[in-house]
BAFI-3210 file (N, C-alpha, C; in Angstrom, 3 decimals, decimal comma, padded with zeros to 6 digits):
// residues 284
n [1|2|3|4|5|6|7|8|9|10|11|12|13|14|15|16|17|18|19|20|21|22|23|24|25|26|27|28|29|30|31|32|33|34|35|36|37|38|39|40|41|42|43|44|45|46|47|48|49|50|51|52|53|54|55|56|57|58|59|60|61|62|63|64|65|66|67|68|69|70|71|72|73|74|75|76|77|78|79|80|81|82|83|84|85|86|87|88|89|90|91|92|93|94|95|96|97|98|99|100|101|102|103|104|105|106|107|108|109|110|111|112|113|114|115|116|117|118|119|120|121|122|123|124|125|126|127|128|129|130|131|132|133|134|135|136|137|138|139|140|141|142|143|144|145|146|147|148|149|150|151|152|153|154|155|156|157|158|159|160|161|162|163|164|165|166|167|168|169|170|171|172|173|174|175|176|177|178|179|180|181|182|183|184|185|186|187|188|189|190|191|192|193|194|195|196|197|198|199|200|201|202|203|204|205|206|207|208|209|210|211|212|213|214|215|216|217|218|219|220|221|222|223|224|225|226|227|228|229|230|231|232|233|234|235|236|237|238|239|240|241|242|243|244|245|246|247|248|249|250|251|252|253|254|255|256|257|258|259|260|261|262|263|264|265|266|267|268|269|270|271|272|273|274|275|276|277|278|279|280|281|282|283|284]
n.u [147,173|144,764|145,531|146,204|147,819|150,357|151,483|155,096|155,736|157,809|157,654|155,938|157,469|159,507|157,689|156,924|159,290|159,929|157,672|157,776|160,250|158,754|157,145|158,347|159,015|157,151|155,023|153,734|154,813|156,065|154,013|152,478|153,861|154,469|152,127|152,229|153,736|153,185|151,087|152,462|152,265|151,529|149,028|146,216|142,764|139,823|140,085|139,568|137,953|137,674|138,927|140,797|142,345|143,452|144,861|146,672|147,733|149,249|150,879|152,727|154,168|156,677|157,843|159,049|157,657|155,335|156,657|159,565|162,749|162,637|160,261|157,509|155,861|153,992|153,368|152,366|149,871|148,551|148,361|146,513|144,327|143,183|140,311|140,495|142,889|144,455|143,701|145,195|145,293|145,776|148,861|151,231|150,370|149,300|152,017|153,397|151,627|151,758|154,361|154,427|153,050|154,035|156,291|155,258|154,199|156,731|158,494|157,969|157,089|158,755|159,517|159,386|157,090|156,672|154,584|151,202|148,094|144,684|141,786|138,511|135,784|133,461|134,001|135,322|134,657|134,231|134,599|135,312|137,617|137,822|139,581|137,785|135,073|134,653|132,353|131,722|132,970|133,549|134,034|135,269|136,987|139,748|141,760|144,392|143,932|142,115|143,824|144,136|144,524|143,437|140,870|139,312|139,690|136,878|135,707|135,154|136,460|138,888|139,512|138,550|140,466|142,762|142,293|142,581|145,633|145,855|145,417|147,065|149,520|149,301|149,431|151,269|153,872|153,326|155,013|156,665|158,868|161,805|163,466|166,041|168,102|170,578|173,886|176,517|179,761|181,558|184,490|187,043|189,343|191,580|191,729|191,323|189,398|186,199|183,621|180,694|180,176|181,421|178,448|177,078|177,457|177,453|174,449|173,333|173,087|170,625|168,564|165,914|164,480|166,069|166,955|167,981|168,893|168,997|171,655|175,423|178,207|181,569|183,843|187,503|190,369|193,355|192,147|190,684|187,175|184,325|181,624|178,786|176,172|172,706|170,995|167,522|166,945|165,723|165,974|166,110|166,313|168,398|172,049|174,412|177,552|177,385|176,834|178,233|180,977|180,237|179,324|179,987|182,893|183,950|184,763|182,623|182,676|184,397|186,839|185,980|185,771|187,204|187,113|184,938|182,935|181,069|178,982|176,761|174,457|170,897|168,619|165,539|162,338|159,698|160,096|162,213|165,595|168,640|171,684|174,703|177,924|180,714|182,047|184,342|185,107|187,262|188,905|191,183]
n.v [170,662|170,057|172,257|173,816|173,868|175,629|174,439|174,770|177,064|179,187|179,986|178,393|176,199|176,091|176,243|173,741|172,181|173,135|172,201|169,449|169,012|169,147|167,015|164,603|163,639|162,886|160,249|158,227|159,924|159,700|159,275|161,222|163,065|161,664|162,372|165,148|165,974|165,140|167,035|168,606|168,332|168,699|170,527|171,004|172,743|171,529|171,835|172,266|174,580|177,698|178,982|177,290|176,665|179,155|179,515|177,164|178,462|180,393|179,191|177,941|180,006|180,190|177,557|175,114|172,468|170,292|169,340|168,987|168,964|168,129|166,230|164,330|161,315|163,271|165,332|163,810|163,445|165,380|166,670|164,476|165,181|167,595|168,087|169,174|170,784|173,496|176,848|179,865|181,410|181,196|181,736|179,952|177,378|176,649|176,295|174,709|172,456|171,563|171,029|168,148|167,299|166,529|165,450|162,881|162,078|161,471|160,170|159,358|159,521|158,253|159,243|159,195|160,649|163,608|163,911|164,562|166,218|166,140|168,032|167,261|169,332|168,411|167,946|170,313|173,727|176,580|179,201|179,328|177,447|175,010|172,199|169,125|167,312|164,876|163,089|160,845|161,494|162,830|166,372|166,142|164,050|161,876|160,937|159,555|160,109|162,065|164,274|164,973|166,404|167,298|166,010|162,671|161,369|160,505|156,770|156,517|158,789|158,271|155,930|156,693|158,462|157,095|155,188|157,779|158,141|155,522|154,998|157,620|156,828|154,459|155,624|156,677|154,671|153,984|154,339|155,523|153,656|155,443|157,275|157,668|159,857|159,440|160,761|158,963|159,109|157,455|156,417|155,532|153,500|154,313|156,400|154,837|153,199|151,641|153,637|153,900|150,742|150,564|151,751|150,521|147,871|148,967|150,066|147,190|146,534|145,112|145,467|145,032|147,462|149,687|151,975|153,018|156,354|159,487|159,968|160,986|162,011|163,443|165,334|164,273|165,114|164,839|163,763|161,712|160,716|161,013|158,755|160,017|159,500|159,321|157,977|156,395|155,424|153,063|152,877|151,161|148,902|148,927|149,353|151,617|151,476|148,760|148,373|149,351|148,080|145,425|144,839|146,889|147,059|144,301|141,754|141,175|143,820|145,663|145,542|147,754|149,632|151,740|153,628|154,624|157,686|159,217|162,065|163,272|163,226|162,864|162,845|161,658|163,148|163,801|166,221|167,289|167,644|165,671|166,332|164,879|165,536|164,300|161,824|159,436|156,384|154,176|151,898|149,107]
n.w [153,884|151,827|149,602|147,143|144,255|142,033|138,775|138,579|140,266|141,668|144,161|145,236|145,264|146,380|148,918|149,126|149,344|151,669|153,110|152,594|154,490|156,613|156,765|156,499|158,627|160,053|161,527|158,088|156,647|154,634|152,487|152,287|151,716|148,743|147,804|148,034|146,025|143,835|143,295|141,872|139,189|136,317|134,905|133,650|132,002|129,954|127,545|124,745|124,478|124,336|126,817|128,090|125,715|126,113|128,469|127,610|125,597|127,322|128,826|127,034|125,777|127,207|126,579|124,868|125,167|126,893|129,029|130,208|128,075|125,461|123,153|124,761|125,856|127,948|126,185|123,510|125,336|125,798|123,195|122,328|123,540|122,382|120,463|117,597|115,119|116,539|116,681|114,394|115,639|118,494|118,929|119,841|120,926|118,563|117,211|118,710|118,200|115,578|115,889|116,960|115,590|113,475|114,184|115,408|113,012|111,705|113,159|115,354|119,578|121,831|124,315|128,115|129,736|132,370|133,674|133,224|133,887|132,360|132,548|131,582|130,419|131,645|134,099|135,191|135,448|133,805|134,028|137,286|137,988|140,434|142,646|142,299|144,555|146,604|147,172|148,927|151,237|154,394|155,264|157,779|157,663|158,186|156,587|154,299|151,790|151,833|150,529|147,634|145,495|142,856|142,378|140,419|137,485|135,468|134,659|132,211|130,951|131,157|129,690|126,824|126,804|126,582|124,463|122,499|122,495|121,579|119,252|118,230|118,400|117,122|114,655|114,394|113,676|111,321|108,977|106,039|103,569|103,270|100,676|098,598|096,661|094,226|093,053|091,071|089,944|087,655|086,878|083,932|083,244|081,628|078,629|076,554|077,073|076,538|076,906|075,856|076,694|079,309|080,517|080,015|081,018|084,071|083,764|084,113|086,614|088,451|091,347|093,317|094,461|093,079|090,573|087,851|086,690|084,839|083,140|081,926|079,792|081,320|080,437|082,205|081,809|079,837|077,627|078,928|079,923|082,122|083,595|084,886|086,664|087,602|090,275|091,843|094,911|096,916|100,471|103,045|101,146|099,140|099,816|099,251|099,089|099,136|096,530|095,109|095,942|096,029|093,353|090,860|091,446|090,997|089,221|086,123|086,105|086,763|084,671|083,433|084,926|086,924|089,454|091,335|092,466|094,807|094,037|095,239|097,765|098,164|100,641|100,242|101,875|103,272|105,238|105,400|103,881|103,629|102,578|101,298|100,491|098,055|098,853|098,460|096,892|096,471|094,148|095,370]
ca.u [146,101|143,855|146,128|145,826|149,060|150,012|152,994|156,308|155,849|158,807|156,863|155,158|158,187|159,462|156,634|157,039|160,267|159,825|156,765|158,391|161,227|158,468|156,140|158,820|159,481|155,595|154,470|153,389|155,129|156,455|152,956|151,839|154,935|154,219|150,914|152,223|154,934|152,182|150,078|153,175|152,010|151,091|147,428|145,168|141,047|138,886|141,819|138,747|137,112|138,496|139,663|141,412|143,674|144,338|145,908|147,375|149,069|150,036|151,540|153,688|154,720|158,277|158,469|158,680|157,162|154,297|157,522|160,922|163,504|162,051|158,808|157,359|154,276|152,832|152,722|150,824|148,192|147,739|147,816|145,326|142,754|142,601|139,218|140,663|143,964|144,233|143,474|146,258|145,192|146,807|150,032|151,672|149,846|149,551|153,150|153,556|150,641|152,288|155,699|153,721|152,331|155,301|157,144|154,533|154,189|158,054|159,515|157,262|157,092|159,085|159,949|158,624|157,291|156,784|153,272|150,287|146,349|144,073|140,283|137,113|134,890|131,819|134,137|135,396|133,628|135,634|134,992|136,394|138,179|138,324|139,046|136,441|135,242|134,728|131,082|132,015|134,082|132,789|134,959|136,068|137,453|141,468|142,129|145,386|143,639|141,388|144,859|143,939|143,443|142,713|139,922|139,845|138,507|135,947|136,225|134,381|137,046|140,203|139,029|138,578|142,222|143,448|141,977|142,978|146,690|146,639|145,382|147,909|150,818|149,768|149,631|153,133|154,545|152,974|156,430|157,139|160,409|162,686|163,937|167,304|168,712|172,264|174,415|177,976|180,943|182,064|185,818|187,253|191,048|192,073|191,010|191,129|188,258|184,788|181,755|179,641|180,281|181,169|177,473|176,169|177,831|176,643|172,941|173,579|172,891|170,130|168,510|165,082|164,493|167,185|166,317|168,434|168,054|169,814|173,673|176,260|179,869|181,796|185,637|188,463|191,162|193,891|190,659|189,833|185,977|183,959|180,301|177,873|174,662|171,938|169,956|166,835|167,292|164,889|166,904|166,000|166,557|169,477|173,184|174,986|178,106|177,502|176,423|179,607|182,225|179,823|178,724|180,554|184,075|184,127|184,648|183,853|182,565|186,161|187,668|186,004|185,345|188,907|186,742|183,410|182,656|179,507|179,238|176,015|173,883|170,126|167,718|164,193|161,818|158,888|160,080|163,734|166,678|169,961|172,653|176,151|178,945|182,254|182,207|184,690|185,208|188,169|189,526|192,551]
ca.v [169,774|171,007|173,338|173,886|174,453|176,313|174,180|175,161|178,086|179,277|180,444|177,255|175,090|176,550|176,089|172,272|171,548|173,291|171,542|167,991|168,318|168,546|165,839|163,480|163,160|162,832|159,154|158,320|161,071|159,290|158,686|162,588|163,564|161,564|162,986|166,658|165,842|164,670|167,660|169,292|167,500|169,937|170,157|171,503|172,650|171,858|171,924|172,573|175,296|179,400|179,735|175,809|176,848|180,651|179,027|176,608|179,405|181,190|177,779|177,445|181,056|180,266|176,238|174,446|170,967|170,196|169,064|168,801|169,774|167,115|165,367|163,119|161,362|164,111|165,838|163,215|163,317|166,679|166,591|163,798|165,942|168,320|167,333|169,500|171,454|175,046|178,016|180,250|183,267|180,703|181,686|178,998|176,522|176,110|176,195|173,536|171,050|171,387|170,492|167,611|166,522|166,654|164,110|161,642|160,981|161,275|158,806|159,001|159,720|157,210|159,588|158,973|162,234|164,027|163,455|165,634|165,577|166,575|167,174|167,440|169,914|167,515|167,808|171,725|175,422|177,726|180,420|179,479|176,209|174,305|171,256|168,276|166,929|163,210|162,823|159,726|161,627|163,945|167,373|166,079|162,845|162,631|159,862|160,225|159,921|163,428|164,913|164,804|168,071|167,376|165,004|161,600|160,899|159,082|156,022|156,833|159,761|157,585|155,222|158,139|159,312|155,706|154,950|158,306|158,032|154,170|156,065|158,310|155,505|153,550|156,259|156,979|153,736|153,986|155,114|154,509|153,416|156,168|156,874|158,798|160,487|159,094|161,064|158,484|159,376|156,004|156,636|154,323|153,205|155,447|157,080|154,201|152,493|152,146|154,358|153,067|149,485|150,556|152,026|149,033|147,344|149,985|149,678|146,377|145,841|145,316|144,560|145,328|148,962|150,184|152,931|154,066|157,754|160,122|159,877|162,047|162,008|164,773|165,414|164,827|165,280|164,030|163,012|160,776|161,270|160,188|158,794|160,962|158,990|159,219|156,276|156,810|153,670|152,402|153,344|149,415|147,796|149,460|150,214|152,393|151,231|147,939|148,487|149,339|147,534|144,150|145,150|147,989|147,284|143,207|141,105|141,955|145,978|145,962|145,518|148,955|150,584|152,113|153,865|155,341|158,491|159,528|162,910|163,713|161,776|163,531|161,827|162,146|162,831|165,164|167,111|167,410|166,975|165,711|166,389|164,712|165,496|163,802|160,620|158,671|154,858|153,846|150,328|148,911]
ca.w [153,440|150,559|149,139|145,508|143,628|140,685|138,330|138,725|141,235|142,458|145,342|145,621|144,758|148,167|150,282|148,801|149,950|153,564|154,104|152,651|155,843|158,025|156,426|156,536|160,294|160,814|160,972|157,118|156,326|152,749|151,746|152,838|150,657|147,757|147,250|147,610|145,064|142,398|143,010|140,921|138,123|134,990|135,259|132,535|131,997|129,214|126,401|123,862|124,860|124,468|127,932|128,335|124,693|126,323|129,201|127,191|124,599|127,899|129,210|126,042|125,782|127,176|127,121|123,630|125,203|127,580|130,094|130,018|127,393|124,680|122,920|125,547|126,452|127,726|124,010|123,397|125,938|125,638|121,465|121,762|124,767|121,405|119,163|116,117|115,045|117,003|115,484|114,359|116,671|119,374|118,216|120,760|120,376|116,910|116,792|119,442|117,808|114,673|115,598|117,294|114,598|112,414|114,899|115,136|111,463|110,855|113,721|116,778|120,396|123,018|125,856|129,142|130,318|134,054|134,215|132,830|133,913|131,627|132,945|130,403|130,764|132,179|135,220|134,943|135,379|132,942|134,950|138,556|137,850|141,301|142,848|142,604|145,704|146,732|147,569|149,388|152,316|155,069|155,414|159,097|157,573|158,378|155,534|153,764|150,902|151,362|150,238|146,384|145,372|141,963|141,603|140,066|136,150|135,426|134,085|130,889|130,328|131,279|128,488|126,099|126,546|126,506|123,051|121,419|122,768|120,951|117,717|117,834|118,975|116,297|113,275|114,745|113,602|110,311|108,227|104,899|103,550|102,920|099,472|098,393|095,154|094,392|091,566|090,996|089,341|087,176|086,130|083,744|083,754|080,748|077,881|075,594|077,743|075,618|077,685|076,152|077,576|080,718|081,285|079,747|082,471|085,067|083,992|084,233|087,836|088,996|092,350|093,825|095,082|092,543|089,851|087,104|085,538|083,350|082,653|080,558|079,930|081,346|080,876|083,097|081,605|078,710|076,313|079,877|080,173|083,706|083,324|085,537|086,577|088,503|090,544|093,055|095,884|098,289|101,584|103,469|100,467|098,572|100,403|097,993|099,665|098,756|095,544|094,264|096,153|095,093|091,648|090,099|091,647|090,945|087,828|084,991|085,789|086,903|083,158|082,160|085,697|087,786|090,917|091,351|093,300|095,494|094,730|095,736|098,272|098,604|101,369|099,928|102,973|103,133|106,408|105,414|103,029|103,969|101,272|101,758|099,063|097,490|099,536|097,037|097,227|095,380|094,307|095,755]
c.u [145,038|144,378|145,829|147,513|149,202|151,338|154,224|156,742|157,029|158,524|156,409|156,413|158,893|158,995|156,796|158,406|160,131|158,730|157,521|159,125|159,928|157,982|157,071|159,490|157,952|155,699|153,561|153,740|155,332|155,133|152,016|152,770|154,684|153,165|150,862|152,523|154,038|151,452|151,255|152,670|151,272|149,433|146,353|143,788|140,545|139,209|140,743|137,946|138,026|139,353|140,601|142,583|144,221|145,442|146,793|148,605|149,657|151,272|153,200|154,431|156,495|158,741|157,893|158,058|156,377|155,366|158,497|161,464|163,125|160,656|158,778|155,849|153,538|152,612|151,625|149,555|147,637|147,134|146,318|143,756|142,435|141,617|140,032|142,319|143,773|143,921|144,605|146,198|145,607|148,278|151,298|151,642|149,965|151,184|153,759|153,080|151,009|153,493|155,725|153,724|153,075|156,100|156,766|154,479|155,831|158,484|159,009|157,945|157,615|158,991|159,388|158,466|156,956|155,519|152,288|149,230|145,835|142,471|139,442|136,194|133,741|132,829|134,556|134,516|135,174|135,484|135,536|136,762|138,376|138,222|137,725|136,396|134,355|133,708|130,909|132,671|133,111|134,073|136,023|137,045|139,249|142,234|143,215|144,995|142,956|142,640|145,086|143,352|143,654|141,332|140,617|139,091|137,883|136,673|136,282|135,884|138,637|140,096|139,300|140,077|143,008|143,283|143,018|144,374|147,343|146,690|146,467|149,116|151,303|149,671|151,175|154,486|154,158|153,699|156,690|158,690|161,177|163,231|165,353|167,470|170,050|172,846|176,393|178,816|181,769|183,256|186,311|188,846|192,079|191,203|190,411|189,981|186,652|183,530|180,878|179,090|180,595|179,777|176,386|176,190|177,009|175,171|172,546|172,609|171,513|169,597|166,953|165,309|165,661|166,834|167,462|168,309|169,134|171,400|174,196|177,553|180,314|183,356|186,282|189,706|191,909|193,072|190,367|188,376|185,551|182,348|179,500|176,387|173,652|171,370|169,072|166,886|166,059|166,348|167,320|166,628|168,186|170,107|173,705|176,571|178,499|177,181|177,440|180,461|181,755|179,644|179,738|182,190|184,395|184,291|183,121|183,287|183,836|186,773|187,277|186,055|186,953|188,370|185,104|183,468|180,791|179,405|177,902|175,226|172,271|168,983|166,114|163,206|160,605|158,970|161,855|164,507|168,139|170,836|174,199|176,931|180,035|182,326|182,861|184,804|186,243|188,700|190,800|193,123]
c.v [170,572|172,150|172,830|174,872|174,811|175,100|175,015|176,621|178,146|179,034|179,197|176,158|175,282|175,876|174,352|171,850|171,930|172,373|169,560|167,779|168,011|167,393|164,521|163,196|163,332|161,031|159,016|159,063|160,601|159,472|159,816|162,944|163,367|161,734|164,200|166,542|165,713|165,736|168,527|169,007|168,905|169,541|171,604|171,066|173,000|172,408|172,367|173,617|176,598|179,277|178,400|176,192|178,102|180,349|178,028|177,368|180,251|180,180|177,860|178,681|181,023|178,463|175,989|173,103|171,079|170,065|168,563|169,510|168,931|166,569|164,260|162,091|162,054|164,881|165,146|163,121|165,088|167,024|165,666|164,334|166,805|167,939|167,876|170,217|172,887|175,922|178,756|181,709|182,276|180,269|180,579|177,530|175,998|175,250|174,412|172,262|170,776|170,512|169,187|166,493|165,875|165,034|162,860|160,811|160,720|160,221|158,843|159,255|158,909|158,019|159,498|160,558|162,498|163,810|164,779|165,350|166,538|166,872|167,996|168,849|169,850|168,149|169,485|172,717|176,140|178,621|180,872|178,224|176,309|173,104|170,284|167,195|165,790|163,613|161,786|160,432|162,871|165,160|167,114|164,736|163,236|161,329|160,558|160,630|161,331|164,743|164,795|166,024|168,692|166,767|163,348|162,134|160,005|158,283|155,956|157,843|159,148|156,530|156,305|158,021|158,342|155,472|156,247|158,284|156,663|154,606|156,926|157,866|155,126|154,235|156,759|156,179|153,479|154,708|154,369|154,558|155,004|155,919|158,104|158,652|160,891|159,614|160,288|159,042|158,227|156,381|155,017|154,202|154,456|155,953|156,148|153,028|152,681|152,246|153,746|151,458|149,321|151,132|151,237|148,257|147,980|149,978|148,403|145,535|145,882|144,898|145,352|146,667|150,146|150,770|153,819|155,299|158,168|159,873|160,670|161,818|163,404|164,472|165,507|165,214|164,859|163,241|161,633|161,597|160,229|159,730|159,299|160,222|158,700|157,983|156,939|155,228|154,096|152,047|151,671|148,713|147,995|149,935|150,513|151,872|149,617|147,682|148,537|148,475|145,882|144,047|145,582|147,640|145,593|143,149|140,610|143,200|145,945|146,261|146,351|150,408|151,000|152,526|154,559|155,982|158,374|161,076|163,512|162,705|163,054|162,691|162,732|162,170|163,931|166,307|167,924|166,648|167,526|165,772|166,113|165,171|164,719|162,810|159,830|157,362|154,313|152,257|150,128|147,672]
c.w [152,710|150,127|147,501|145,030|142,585|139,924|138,232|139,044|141,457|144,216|145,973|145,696|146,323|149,370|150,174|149,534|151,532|154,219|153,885|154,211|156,737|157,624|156,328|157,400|160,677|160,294|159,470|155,994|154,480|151,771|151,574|151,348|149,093|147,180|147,173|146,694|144,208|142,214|141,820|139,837|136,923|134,853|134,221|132,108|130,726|128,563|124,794|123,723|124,777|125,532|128,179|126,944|125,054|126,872|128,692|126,589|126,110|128,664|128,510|125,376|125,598|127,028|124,962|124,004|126,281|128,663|129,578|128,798|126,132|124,346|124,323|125,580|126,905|126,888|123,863|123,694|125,631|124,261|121,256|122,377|123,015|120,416|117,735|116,210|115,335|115,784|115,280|115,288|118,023|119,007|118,522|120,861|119,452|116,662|117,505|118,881|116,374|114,696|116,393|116,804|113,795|113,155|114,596|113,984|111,080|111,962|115,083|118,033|121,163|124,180|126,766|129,523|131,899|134,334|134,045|133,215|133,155|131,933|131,699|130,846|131,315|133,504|135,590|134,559|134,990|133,917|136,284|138,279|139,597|141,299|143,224|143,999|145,920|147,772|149,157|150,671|152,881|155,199|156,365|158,691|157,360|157,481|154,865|152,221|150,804|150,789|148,563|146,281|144,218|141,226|141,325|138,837|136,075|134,412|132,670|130,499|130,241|129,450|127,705|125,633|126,298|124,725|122,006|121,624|121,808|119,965|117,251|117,701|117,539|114,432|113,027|113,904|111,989|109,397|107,058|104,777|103,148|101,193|099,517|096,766|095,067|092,982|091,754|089,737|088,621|086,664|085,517|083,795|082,661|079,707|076,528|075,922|076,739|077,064|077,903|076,487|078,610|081,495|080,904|080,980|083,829|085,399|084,342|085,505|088,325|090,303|092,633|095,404|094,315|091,288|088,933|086,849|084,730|083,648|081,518|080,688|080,230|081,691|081,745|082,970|080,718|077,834|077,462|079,614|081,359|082,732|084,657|085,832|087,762|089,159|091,764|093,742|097,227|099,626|102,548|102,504|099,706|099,625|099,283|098,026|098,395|097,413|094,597|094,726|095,338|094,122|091,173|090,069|091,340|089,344|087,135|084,777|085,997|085,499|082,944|083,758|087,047|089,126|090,529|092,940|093,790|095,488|095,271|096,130|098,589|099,149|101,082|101,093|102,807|104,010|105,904|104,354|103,321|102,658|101,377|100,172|099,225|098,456|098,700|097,648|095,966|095,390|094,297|094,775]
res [x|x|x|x|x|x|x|x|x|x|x|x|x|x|x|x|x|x|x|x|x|x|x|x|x|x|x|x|x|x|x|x|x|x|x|x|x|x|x|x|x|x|x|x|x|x|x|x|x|x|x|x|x|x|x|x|x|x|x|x|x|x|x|x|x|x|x|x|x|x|x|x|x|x|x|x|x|x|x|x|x|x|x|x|x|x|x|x|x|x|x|x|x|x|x|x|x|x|x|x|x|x|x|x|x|x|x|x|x|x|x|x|x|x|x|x|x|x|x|x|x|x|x|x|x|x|x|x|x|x|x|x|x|x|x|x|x|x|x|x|x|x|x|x|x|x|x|x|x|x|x|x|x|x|x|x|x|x|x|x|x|x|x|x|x|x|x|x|x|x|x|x|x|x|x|x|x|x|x|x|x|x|x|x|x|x|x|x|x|x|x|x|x|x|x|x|x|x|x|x|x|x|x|x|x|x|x|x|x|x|x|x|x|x|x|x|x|x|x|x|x|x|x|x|x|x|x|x|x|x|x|x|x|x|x|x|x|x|x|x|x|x|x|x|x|x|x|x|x|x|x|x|x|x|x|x|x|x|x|x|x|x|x|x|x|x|x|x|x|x|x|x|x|x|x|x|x|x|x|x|x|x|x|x]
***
């Protein structure tokens, strides 16, 4: 009772399970238990301040996430306790609130995480961090409840963390459409096929989110030539897929068009580019 634990002690993780057997052949025992079990909880001081980001960069030393093997909710709470973006002399940090950051705007946070507390500095002394103690209770009091041996937050600071967590939720969800950069391969049936009316045809199509560009003829063989042409597509709105088998491969692109390749597929994104090759689609 009033122990103060460190996270994921070995030492301590120990003393936790030996004392669980006994605490759970004592009357209440579940309710003793489930208030050791929480003191595990990842527990961090005054996340703004020199000595609250040391322990943080020493935190994140060997772990890439606030908990577990993945982004979770607690990223979040802890990204949002931060007023500004670290400095780069928290080599840890930084790295962490970056790759953070990066998530949020590209496809956001779901995971449920293990559970983080965060306290302010109104309620924390940098220089001996201890537990805060409940005014309301005398030392001798044998309440199951004097078994909190981190505090509570105020309400004022719960709020706080509530708000900047929606802020951050809802900049999360704020994604634009995706765009890609499609180069096709238009083959026509032989050599005696006219080009330039099969990329008449080709430009032909149009549909909303769909973006011609450059084109060239390039030889395949026996005086055959392919047509070569670019298109940028709105990712929601444009399937490439369907683009050809409905358009390109029907009557009357059919009369000049024999198959169309995919050979390059490039997903426009600002974090990353996927690049597929030679995907062909041929007509039966």
């Amino acid at each position: 009772k009033g122990a103060r634990l460190r996270p994921y002690s070995a030492a301590h993780t120990t003393f936790v399970v030996l004392v669980s057997l006994r605490l759970s052949l004592l009357p209440g025992g579940s309710k003793r238990l489930a208030i050791l079990v929480k003191a595990m909880a990842v527990n961090f001081h005054n996340l703004n301040a020199a000595s609250g980001l040391q322990k943080l960069n020493d935190y994140l030393l060997t772990r890439s996430y606030i908990t577990g093997y993945q982004a979770s909710k607690d990223d979040i709470s802890v990204y949002s306790a931060l007023a500004t973006s670290p400095s780069a002399d928290y080599v840890n940090v930084a790295r962490w609130y970056n790759h953070i950051d990066a998530l949020l705007k590209l496809c956001g946070i779901s995971e449920e995480g293990k559970g983080v507390k965060i306290e302010s500095s109104a309620s924390v002394v940098e220089e001996a961090p201890s537990p805060a103690i409940d005014d309301k209770k005398g030392p001798a009091a044998d309440d199951d409840d004097d078994m909190d041996l981190f505090g509570e937050e105020t309400e004022e600071e719960k709020k706080a963390a509530e708000e900047r967590a929606a802020a951050v939720k809802a900049s999360g969800k704020k994604k634009e459409s995706g765009k890609s950069s499609v180069l096709l391969d238009v083959k026509p049936w032989d050599d005696e096929t006219d080009m330039q009316k099969l990329e008449e045809v080709v430009r032909s199509v149009k549909m909303e989110g769909l973006l011609w560009g450059a084109s060239k003829l390039a030889p395949v063989g026996y005086g055959i030539k392919k047509l070569q042409i670019m298109m940028t597509i709105v990712d929601d709105l444009v399937s490439v897929d369907n683009l050809i088998e409905d358009y390109l491969l029907v009557e009357p692109a059919n009369e000049y068009i024999q198959s169309c390749d995919i050979v390059a597929f490039n997903k426009i994104c600002k974090y990353i580019i996927i690049i597929v090759h030679h995907a062909t689609i041929f007509r039966c």
